[in-house]
C-alpha positions in Angstrom: 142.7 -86.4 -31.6 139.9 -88.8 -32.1 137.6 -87.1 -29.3 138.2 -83.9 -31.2 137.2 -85.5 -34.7 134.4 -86.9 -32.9 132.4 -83.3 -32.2 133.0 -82.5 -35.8 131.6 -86.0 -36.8 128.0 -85.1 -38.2 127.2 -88.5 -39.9 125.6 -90.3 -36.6 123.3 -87.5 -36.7 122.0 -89.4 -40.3 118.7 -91.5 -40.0 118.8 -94.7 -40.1 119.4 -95.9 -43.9 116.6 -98.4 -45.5 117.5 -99.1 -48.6 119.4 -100.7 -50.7 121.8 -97.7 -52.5 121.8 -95.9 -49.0 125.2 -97.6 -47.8 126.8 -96.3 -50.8 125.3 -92.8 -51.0 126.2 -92.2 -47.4 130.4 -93.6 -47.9 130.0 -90.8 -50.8 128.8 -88.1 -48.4 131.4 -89.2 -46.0 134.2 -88.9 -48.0 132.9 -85.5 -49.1 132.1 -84.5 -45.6 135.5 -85.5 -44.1 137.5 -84.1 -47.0 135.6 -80.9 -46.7 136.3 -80.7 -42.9 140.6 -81.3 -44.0 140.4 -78.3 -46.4 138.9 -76.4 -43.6 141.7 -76.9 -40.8 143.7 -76.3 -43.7 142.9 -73.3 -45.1 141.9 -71.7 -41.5 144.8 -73.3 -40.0 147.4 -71.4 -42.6 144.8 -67.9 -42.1 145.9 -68.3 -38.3 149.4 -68.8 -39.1 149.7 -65.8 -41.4 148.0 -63.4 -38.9 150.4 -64.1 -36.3 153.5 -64.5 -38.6 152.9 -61.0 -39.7 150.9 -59.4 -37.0 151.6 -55.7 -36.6 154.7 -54.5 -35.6 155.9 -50.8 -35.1 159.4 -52.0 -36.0 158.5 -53.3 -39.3 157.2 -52.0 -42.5 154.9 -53.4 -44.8 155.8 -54.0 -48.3 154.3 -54.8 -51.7 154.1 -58.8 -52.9 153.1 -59.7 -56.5 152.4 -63.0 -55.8 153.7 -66.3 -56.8 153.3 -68.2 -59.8 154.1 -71.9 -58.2 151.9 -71.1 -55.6 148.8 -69.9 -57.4 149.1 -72.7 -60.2 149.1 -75.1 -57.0 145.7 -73.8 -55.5 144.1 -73.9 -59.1 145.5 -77.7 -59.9 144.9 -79.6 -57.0 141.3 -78.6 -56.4 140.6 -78.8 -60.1 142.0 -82.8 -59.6 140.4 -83.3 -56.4 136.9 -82.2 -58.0 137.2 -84.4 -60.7 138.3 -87.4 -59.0 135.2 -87.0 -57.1 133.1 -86.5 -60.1 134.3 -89.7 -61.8 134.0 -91.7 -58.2 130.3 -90.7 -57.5 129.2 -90.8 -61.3 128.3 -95.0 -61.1 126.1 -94.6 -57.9 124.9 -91.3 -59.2 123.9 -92.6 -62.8 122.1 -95.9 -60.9 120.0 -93.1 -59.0 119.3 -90.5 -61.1 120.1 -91.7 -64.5 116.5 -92.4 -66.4 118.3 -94.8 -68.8 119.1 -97.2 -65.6 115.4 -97.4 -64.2 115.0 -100.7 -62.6 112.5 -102.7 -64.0 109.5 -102.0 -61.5 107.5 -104.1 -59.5 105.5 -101.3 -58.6 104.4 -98.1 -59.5 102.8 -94.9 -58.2 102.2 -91.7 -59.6 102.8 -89.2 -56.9 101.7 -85.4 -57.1 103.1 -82.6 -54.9 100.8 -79.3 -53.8 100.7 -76.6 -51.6 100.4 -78.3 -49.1 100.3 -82.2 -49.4 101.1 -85.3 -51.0 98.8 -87.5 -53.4 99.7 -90.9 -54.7 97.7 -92.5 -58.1 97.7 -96.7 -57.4 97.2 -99.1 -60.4 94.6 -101.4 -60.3 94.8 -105.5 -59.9 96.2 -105.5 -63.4 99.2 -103.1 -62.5 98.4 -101.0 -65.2 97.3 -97.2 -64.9 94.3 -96.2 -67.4 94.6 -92.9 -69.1 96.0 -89.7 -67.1 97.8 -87.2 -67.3 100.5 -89.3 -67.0 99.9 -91.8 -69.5 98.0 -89.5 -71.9 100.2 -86.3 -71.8 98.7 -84.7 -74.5 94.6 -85.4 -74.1 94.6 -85.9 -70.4 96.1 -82.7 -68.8 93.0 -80.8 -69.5 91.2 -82.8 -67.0 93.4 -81.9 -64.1 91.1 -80.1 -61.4 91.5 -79.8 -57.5 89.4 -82.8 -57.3 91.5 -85.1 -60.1 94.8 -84.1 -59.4 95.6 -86.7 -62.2 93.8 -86.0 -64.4 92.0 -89.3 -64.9 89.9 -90.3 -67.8 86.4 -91.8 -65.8 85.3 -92.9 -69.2 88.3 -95.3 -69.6 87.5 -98.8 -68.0 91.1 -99.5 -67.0 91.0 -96.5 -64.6 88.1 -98.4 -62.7 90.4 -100.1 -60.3 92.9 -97.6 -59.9 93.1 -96.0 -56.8 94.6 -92.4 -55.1 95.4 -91.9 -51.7 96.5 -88.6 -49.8 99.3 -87.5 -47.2 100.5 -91.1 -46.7 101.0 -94.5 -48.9 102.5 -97.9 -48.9 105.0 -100.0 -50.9 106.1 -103.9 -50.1 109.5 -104.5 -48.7 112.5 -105.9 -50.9 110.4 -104.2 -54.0 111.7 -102.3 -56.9 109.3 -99.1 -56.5 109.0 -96.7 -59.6 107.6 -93.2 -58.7 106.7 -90.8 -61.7 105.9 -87.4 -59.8 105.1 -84.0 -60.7 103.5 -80.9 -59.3 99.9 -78.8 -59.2 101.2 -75.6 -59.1 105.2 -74.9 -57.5 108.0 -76.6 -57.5 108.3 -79.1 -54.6 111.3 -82.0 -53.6 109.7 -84.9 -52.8 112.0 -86.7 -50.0 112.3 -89.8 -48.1 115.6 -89.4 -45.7 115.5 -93.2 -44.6 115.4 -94.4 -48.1 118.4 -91.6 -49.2 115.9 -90.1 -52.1 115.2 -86.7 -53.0 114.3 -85.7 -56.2 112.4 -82.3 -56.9 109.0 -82.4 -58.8 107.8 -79.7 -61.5 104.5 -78.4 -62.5 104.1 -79.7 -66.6 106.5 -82.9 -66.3 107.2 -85.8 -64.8 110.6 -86.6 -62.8 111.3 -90.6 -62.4 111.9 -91.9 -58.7 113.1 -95.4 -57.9 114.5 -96.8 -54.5 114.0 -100.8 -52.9 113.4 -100.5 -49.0 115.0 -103.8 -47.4 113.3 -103.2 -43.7 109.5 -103.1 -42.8 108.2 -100.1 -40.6 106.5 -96.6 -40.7 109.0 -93.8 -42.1 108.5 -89.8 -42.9 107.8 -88.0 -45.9 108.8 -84.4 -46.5 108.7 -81.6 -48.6 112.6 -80.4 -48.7 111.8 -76.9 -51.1 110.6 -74.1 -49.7 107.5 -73.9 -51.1 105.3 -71.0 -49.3 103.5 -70.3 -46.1 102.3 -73.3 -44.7 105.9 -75.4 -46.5 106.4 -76.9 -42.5 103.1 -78.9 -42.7 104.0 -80.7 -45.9 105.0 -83.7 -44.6 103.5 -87.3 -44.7 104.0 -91.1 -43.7 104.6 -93.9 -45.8 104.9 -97.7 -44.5 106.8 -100.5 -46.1 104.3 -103.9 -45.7 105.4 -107.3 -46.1 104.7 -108.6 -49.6 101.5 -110.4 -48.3 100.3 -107.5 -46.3 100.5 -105.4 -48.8 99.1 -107.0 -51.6 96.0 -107.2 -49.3 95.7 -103.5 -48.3 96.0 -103.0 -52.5 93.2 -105.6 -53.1 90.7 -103.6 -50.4 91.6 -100.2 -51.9 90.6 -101.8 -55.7 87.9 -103.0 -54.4 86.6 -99.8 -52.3 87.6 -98.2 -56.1 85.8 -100.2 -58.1 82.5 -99.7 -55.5 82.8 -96.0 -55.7 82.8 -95.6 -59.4 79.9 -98.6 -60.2 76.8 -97.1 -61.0 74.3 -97.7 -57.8 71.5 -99.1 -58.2 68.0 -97.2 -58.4 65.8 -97.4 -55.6 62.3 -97.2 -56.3 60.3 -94.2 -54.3 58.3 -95.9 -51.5 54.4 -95.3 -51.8 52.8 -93.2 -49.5 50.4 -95.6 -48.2 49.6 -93.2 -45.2 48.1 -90.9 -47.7 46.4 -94.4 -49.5 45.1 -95.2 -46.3 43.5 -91.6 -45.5 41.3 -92.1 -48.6 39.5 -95.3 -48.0 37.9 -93.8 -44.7 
């Protein structure tokens, strides 16, 4: 009987979990899956025994059936308990999740943004603040959302000096309470990390709340889990999870190459044309 179970037995097929909630997120989809695989033996097996019980026989007539009332309150009952038991077993891990009133208090936080087709992640600076954005100024800041500030970032605010963006991959430190605020450019996209057990869908005009802690280091896969159009294969990315060290040093050089980018350079004077200089004094 096992070795039978066993080629119904999906979960193995699971990548590896990485953080902390996973364990318990994967025991609910167990219990789910396995239950779900009972009702089907159940409901096939007693389909198979019906059409043999009353095959077709020439000697034997078919006649009408109202149904049964025992039978019928039974089918309505027992799912309506199971469903509900279910409901109130999931709702703790699903409320610690997805439930906006248990965020986690964050050690770190990134603004990610989801477009056809790719991934772009908005870093706070040194101070771990964000300046003013579309996230953090809702109402003034969405105006200055273009292709090439996704973010919608105020330039003339000096807290966004330091803060950083980078595209189609990022980074967060192991053992970390990471905060993700994402929404969308233009369609609706699911922003989903299968190691880590999130997936949360992102829409254009508001911002959906993400939180996980990742408990191993390593390089892990980013995808896009909503159809979004043509090219919705290629929307995929890589994120690593750094040591606390490691990454606090890969988030000082990205401040730093930040801050560079948006200081004013210094003007260079014109060189004289001393070849010209020289041509006149012969």
């Amino acid at each position: 009987m096992d070795r039978i179970l066993s080629y119904f037995d999906m979960l193995p097929w699971f990548p590896e979990n990485t953080s902390t909630f996973g364990g318990e997120l994967d025991s609910l989809f167990a219990i789910i899956y396995w239950i779900s695989v009972g009702i089907f033996f159940l409901t096939f097996g007693i389909l198979g025994y019906f059409l043999v019980k009353y095959r077709y026989r020439h000697d034997r007539r078919g006649y009408n059936y109202h149904g049964n009332n025992v039978v019928e309150l039974t089918w309505t009952v027992l799912p309506t308990i199971l469903f509900a038991w279910i409901g109130l077993y999931s709702d703790d891990i699903w409320e610690r999740t997805k439930y906006s009133s248990r965020l986690p208090q964050a050690d770190v936080q990134v603004l990610v943004m989801g477009k056809t087709f790719g991934w772009q992640f908005l870093y706070p600076g040194a101070d771990g603040e964000f300046g003013r954005n579309a996230y953090t100024d809702r109402d003034n800041c969405r105006k200055l959302i273009t292709g090439l500030n996704p973010f919608g970032i105020d330039s003339t605010d000096p807290r966004s000096m330091d803060d950083f963006t980078t595209e189609n991959q990022f980074k967060v430190p192991v053992n970390a309470n990471v905060v993700m605020h994402g929404s969308s450019q233009d369609v609706l996209h699911s922003f989903f990390l299968p190691h880590a057990r999130v997936k949360q869908d992102v829409v254009p005009g508001t911002w959906m709340n993400i939180w996980y802690n990742i408990f191993k280091t390593g390089k892990f896969e980013l995808a896009c889990a909503e159809l979004c159009g043509g090219g919705h294969y290629s929307m995929r990315a890589e994120y690593e999870v750094l040591s606390k060290s490691s990454y606090d040093a890969w988030v000082d050089k990205k401040v730093a190459e930040a801050i560079a980018a948006r200081s004013p350079q210094p003007t260079v004077a014109p060189s004289a044309d001393t070849a010209t200089v020289a041509s006149l004094t012969k």
